[in-house]
C-alpha positions as CSV (number, residue, x, y, z in Angstrom):
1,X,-158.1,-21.9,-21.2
2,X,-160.1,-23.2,-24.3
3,X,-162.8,-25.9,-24.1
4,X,-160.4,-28.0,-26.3
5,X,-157.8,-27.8,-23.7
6,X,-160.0,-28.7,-20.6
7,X,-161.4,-31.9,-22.4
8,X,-157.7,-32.9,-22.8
9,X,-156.9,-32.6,-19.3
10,X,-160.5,-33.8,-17.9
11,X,-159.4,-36.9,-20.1
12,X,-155.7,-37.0,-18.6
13,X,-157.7,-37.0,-15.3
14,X,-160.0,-39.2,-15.9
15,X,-157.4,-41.9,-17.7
16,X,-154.8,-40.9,-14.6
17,X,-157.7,-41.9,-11.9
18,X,-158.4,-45.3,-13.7
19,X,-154.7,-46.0,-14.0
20,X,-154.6,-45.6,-10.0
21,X,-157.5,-47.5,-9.8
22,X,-155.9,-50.1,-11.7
23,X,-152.4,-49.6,-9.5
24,X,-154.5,-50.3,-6.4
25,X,-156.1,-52.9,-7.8
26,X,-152.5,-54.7,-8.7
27,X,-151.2,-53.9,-5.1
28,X,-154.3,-55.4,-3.6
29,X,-153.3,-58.5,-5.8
30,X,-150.0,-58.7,-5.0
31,X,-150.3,-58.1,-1.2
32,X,-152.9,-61.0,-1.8
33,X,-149.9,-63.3,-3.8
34,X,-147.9,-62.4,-0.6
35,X,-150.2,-64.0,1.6
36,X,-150.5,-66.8,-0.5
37,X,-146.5,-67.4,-1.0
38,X,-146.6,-67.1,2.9
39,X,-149.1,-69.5,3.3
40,X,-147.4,-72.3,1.1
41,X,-144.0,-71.7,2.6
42,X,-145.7,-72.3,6.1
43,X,-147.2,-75.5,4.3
44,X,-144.0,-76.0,3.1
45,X,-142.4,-76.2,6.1
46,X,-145.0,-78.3,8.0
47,X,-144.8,-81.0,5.2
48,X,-140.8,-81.1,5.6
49,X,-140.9,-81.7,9.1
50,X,-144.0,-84.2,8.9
51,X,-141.6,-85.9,6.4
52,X,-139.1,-85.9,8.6
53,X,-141.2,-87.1,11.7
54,X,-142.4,-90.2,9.1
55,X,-139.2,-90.7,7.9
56,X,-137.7,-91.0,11.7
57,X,-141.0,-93.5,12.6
58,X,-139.7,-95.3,9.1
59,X,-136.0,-96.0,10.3
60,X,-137.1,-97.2,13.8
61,X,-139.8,-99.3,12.2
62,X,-137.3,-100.9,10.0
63,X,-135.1,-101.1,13.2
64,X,-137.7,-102.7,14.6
65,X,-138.3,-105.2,11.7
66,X,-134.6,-105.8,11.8
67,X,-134.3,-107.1,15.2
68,X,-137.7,-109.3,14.5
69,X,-136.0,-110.8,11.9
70,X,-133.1,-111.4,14.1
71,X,-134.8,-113.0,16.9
72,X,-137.1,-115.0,14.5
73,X,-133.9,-116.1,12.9
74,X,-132.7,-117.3,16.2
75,X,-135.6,-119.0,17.3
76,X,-135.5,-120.8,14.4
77,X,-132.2,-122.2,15.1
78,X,-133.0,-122.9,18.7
79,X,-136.4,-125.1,16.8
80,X,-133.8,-126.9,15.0
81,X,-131.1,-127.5,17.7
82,X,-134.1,-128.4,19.8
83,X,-135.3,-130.8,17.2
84,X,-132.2,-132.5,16.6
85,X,-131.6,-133.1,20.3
86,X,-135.3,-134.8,20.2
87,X,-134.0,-136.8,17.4
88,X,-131.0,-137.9,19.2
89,X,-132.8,-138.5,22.7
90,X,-136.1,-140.0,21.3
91,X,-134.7,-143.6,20.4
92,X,-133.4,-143.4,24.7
93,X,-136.2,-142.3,25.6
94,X,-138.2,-145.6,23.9
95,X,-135.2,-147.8,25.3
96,X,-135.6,-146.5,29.0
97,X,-139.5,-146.9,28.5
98,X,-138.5,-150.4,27.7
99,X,-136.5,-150.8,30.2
100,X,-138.9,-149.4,32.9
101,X,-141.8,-151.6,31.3
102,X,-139.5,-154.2,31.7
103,X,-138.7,-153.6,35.8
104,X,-142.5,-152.8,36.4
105,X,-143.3,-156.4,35.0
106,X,-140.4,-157.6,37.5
107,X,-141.4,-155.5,40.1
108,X,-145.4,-157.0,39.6
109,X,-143.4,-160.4,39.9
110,X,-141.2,-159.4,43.1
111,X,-144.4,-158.1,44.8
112,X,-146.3,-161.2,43.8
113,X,-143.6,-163.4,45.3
114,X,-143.6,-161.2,48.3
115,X,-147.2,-161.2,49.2
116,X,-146.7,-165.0,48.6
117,X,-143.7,-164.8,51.2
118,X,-145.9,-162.9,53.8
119,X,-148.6,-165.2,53.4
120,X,-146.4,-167.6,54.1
121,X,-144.8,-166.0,57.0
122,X,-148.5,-165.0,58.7
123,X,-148.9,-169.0,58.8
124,X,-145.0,-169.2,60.5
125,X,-146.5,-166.7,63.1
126,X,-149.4,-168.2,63.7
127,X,-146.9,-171.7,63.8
128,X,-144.7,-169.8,66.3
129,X,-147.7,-168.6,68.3
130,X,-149.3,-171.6,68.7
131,X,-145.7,-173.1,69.7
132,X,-145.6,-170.2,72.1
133,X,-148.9,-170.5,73.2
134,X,-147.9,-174.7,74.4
135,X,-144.7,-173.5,75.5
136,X,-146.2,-170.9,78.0
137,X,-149.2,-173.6,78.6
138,X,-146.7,-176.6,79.3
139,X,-143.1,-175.5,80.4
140,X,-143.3,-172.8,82.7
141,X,-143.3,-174.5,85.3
142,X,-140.3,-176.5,84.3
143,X,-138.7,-173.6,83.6
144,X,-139.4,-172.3,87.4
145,X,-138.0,-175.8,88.7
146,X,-134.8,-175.2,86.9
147,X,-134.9,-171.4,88.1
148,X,-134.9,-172.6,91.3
149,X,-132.4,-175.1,90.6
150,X,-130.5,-172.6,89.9
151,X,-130.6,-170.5,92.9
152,X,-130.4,-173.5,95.0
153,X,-126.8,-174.3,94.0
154,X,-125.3,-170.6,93.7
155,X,-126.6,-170.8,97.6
156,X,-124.6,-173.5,98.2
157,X,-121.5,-171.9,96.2
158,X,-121.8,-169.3,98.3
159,X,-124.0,-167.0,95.9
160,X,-127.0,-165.3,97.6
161,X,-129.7,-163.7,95.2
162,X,-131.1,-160.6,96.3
163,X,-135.0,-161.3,98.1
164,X,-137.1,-160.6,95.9
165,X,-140.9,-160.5,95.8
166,X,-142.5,-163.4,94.5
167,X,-144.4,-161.2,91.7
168,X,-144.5,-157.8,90.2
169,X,-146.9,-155.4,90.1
170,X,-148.7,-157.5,87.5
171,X,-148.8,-160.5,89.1
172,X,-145.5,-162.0,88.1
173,X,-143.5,-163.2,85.4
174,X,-145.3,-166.4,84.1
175,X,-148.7,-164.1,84.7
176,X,-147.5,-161.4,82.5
177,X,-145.9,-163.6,79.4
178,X,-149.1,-165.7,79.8
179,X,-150.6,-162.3,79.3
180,X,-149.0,-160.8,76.4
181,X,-148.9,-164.0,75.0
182,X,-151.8,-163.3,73.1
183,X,-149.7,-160.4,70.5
184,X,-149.2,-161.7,67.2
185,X,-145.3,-162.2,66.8
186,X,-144.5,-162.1,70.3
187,X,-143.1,-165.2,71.8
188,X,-141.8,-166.1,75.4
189,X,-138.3,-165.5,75.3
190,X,-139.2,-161.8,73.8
191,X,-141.9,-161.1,76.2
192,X,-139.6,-162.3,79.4
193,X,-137.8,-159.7,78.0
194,X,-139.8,-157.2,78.2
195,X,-140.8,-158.0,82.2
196,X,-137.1,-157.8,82.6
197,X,-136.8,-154.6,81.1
198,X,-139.9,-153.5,83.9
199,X,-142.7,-153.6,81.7
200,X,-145.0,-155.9,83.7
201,X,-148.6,-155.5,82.9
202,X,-150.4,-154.7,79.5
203,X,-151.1,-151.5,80.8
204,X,-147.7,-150.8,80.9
205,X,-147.2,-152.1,77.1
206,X,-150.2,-149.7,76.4
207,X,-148.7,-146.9,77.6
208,X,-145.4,-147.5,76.0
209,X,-143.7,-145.7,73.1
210,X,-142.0,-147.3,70.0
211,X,-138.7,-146.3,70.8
212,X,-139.4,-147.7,74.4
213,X,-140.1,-150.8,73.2
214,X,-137.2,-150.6,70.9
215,X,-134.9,-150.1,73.7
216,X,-134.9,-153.4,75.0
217,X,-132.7,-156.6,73.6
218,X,-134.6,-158.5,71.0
219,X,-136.9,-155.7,69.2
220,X,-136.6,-153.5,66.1
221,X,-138.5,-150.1,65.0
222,X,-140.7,-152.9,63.7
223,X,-141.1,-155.7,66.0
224,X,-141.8,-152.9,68.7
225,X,-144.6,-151.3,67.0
226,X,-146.4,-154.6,66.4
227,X,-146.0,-155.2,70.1
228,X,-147.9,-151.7,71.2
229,X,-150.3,-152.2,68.2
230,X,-151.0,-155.7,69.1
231,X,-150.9,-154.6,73.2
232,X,-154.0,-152.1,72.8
233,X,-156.1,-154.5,70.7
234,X,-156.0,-156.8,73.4
C-alpha cells in the first residue's frame, strides 16, 4: 500500500470518526428535544386542566352571582312592598295616636273625677260610721226591747224559741257589733250579720279568710277584705 493511499484512508478515518462524533452529538440533541417536547406536553396538560378547574370555579361563581342578584332583586321588592304598606298604614298609625292621646286626656279626666268620687265617698263612710257608731251607742237597747217583744208574743201564739244563752263566746251580740264597730265601712246591720253567721269575737274576724267573709249575706270579694284588713288593725 503506498503512502499516498494510507493518507487517503487515515483521512477517510479521521473525517468518518468526526462525522460519528457529530451523529452522537445530534442524538444527544435530539434525545435532549425529546425531553423537552415531553416536558411541555406534561405542562401542557397541567395548564388544560388548571383551565378547566378555573373555568368550573368561573361558572359556579357566576352561579353564585346569579342567585345574589336574584335575592338582591327580591329584597328589593319586599323594601318597596314594605314601604308602601308604611305609606298606607302611617297616616292610621298618627290617627290611632290621636285617638289614644285623646282617651289618655279622658282617662286623666275619669281618674280625676274618680279620686274626687272616693274622696267623697271616704267622707260618706266616715258619715255612715259615725251614724253607726250613734246607732250602736243609742238604739241597741231599743232594738233588744223589740226583740223581746218579739219573743213575748210568738210565746203567746204558741211559738217557743229555742233557750238560748244570753251571750256568745264573745260576750254577746250588742258586745261584738259594739266591737267591730270600729272597721271602716262596716255598719250594724252588716256586722249582726256576721255574729249570725258565728263569727263572734275579733279574734274570730282575724282568723278569717276572704272568701269566709264573703260567704255571708251582705259582703263582696271587696267589702270582705276590708273587713279582715280593718279586723287585724284593730
Amino acid at each position: 500500500m503506498s503512502a499516498e493511499l494510507e493518507e487517503q484512508i487515515a483521512q477517510l478515518e479521521n473525517s468518518l470518526g468526526q462525522e460519528q462524533q457529530r451523529l452522537e452529538k445530534l442524538w444527544d440533541a435530539y434525545e435532549q428535544q425529546e425531553k423537552d417536547l415531553n416536558a411541555s406536553l406534561d405542562r401542557i396538560n397541567y395548564l388544560e386542566s388548571d383551565i378547566e378547574t378555573r373555568q368550573t370555579m368561573i361558572t359556579s361563581l357566576q352561579e353564585l352571582l346569579t342567585e345574589r342578584d336574584a335575592k338582591l332583586r327580591d329584597l328589593e321588592i319586599q323594601r318597596q312592598r314594605q314601604s308602601k304598606i308604611a305609606a298606607e298604614y302611617e297616616p292610621k298609625i298618627k290617627e290611632m295616636q290621636g285617638i289614644i292621646e285623646d282617651q289618655t286626656e279622658k282617662y286623666e279626666r275619669l281618674l280625676s273625677i274618680t279620686q274626687e268620687m272616693e274622696d267623697e265617698l271616704d267622707l260618706a263612710r266616715q258619715s255612715l260610721h259615725a251614724r253607726d257608731g250613734w246607732f250602736n251607742a243609742n238604739i241597741s237597747s231599743l232594738e233588744s226591747v223589740s226583740e223581746i217583744i218579739k219573743e213575748w208574743r210568738n210565746i203567746q201564739g204558741g211559738k217557743f224559741p229555742e233557750i238560748k244563752e244570753s251571750s256568745g263566746p264573745g260576750g254577746g251580740k250588742s258586745a261584738f257589733v259594739s266591737s267591730v264597730a270600729k272597721i271602716k265601712g262596716l255598719g250594724a246591720v252588716k256586722a249582726e250579720n256576721l255574729y249570725d253567721a258565728g263569727f263572734h269575737t275579733v279574734d274570730d274576724l282575724k282568723n278569717a279568710s276572704t272568701e269566709d267573709i264573703a260567704s255571708v249575706v251582705g259582703f263582696t270579694n271587696l267589702s270582705a277584705s276590708k273587713v279582715v284588713k280593718g279586723a287585724k288593725e284593730l
